[in-house]
N, C-alpha and C positions, 0 to 999 in steps of 0.2 A: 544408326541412331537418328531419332528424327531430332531435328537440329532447334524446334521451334522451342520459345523461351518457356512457356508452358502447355503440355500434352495431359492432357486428363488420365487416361492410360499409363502413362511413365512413374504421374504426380499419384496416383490409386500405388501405384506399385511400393514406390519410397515410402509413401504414409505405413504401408504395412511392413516395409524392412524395418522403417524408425520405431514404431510400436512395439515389435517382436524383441528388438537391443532396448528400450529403454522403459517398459512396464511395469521393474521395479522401480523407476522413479515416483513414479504416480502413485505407488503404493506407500511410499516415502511422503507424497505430497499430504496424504492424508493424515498418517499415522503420526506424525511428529506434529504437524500445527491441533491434530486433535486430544495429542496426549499435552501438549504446554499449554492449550487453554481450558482443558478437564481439569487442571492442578488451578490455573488462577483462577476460573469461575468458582470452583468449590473453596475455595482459601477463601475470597470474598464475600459469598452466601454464609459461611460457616463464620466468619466476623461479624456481622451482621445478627444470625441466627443464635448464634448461644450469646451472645450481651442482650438480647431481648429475652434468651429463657434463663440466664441472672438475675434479670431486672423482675422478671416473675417471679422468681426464689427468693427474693429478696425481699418482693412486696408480700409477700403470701405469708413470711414468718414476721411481719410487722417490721420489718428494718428499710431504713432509708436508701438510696439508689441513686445512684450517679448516673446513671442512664440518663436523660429528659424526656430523648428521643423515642422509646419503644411502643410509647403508644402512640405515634404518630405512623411510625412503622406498622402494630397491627389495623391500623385505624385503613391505612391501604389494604392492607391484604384482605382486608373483611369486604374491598371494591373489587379486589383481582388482581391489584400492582404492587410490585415487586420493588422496593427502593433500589436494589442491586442490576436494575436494566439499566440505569447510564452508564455505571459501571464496568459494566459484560459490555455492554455496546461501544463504548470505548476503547475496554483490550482489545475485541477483537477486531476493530478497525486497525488498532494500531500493529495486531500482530501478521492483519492482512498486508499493509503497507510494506513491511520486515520480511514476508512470506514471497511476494511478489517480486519485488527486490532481488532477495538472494535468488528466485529462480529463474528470472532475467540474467543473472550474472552466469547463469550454467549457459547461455543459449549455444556457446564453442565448444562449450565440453567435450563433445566427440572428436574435437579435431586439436586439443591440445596437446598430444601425446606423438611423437615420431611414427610409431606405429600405425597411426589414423590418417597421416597424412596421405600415401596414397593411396587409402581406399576410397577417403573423404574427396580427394581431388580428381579421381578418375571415373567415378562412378558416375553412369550416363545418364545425371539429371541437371537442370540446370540452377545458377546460385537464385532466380526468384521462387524452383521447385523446394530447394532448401529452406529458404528463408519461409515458405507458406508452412510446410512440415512441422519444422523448428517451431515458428512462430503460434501456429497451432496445438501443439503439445503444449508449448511453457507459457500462452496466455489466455489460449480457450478453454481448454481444458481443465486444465489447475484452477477455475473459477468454480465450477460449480461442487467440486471435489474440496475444494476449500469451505464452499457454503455448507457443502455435505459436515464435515469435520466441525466445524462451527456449532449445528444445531444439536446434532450429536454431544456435544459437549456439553450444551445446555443442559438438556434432559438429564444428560449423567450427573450433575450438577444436584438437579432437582431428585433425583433418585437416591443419591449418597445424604444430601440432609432430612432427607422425609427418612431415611434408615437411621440416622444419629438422632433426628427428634423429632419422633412419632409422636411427640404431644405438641406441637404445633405448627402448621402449614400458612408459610411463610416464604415461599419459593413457588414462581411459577413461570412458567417458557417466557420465553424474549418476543414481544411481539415485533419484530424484525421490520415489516414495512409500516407499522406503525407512528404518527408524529410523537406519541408518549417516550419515545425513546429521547427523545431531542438532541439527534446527529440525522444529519441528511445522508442517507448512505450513498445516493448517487453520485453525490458531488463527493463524497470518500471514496469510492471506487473509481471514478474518472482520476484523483489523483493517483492513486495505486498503480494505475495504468501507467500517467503518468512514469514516475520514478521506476516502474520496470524499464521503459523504455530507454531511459537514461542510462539503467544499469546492462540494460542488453547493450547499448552502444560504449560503456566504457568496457563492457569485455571486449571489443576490437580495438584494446589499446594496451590493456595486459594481458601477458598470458598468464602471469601467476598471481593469484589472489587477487583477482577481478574484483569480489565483490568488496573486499577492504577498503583497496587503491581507490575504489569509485564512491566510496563511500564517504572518506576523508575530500574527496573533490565537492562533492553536494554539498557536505557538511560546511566546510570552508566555503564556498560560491556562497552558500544562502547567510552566512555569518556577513560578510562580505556588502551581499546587498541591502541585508537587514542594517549594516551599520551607515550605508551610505544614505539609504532611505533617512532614519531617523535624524543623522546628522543635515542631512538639509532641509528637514523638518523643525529640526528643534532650532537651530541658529539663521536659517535664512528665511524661515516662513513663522508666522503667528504661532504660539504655541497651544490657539484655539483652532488650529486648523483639523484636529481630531473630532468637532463639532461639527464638520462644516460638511453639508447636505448631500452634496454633489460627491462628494470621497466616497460615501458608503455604496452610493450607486455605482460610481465604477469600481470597485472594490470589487460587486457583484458581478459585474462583466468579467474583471480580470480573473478572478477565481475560477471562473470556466475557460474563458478564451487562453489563458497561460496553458495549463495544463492539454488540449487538444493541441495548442500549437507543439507542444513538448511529442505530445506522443509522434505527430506524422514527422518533428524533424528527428527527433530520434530512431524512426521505424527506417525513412529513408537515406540518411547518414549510413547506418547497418548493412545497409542490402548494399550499398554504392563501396561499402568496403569489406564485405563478405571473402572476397578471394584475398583480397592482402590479411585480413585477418585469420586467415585458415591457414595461409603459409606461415608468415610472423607479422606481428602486431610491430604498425610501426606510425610512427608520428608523421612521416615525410610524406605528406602530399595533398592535396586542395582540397581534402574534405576537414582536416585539420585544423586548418584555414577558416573555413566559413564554422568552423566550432569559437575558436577564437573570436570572430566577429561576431558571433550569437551572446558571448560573452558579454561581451561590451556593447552592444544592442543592449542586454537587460540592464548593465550598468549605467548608462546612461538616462532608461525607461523609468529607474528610482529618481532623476534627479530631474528629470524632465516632467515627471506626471504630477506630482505635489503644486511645482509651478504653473504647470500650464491651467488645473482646477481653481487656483486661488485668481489667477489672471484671469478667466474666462467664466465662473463662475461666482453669484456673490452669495455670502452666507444668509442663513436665512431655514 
């Protein structure tokens, strides 16, 4: 076996074992985020759609309407726009986020079972040819097969209410890189990234129900930091300091710099416990450690950042 940490040859070889054992995933990756956003785009368009062809039934036989909105609604569609794109661009952000997440938390799947142990552990590749494999399946991949599923849905969307009411066209595709949508998709996708990563590294810490366990840990952490942030906002700084100039600017740095920092220490936390994870998931040992001190790095980042702006910054 050649001994080096990656062989191009070895890494061709794995990529096509992993493909062959996990195909139906990817087919899973589609079909399920396409079928639960086919059902809410179409719930939404069709809320939307028939209270505006009420509000024409209603005006048409001379009776009054609770609607206000509908003709502001067709007053768009007569330009091309959809009031239901913030909408759809919202769930599907948020179902990306959910999406990514749970399939970060499969990244050990193959090695949770006695059975897998050792083929997962003997097989002659090494853990950074695993972790490229892995990591390429459940975060390259699953992106564009997610977008595939996404636009797909839209369409279906627009297809099922032009069938329910072919008297009026009121539905039209998402313009996806568009600013009319008003969500920044990159800065929603770098987060996505984000929180997979998190979630790929708390599965090297459960074996069982990975994405639950890791889930209650976020939820909690960001409860946590939100409370400490506000409380030494609201009692030890100005309670104009939500005005103050300098906050929104870095607001905007940290909004990108968090998240990149997230993804590389979660990617390489992973890989540095990749073999204690394959065996058994265990808390004992220095990677742990510096999770713990990342901890408390960000907790202290809430109580230090608010001060340091009001100190070093005047309003204005």
């Amino acid at each position: 076996m050649n001994k080096n940490t990656l062989n191009a040859q070895r890494l061709l070889q794995y990529f096509r074992k992993d493909w062959s054992e996990n195909a139906a995933q990817l087919y899973y990756y589609f079909i399920i985020p396409y079928g639960i956003m086919t059902l809410l785009f179409i719930w939404m368009d069709f809320t939307k759609t028939h209270s505006v062809v009420v509000a024409l039934e209603q005006v048409r036989q001379g009776m009054e309407t609770d609607n206000n909105s509908y003709q502001l609604i067709m007053e768009n569609a007569l330009s091309g726009k959809d009031d239901c794109w913030f909408s759809i661009v919202f769930t599907a952000v948020l179902c990306f986020d959910f999406f990514m997440a749970f399939a970060g938390s499969t990244f050990f799947k193959t090695s949770k079972y006695r059975k897998d142990y050792i083929t997962d552990l003997t097989f002659p590749v090494s853990n950074a040819e695993k972790f490229i494999v892995r990591w390429f399946r459940i975060s390259i991949i699953s992106f564009p097969i997610f977008c595939l599923a996404t636009v797909l849905a839209d369409f279906t969307r627009i297809g099922f209410i032009h069938f329910l009411y072919p008297e009026v066209s009121l539905s039209f595709p998402v313009p996806w890189l568009s600013s009319e949508c008003d969500v920044y998709l990159p800065l929603a996708i770098l987060q996505a990234y984000c929180l997979q990563a998190l979630f790929i590294l708390g599965g090297t810490y459960w074996q069982k129900k990975p994405f639950q366990k890791t889930l209650s840990l976020v939820l909690l952490t960001s409860l946590i930091y939100y409370f400490t942030y506000f409380c030494t906002v609201f009692y030890f700084i100005e309670r104009n300091y939500a005005y103050h100039d300098a906050r929104m600017r870095w607001v905007i740095g940290w909004v990108f710099g968090i998240p990149i920092f997230l993804i590389l220490f979660g990617y390489l936390l992973t890989y540095l416990r990749m073999r204690r994870a394959t065996l058994l998931p265990s808390w004992k040992d220095k990677t742990t450690l510096v999770v713990f001190a990342a901890l408390l790095i960000g907790l202290g980042l809430c109580v230090w950042m608010p001060n340091f702006i009001v100190d070093h910054f005047a309003y204005g």
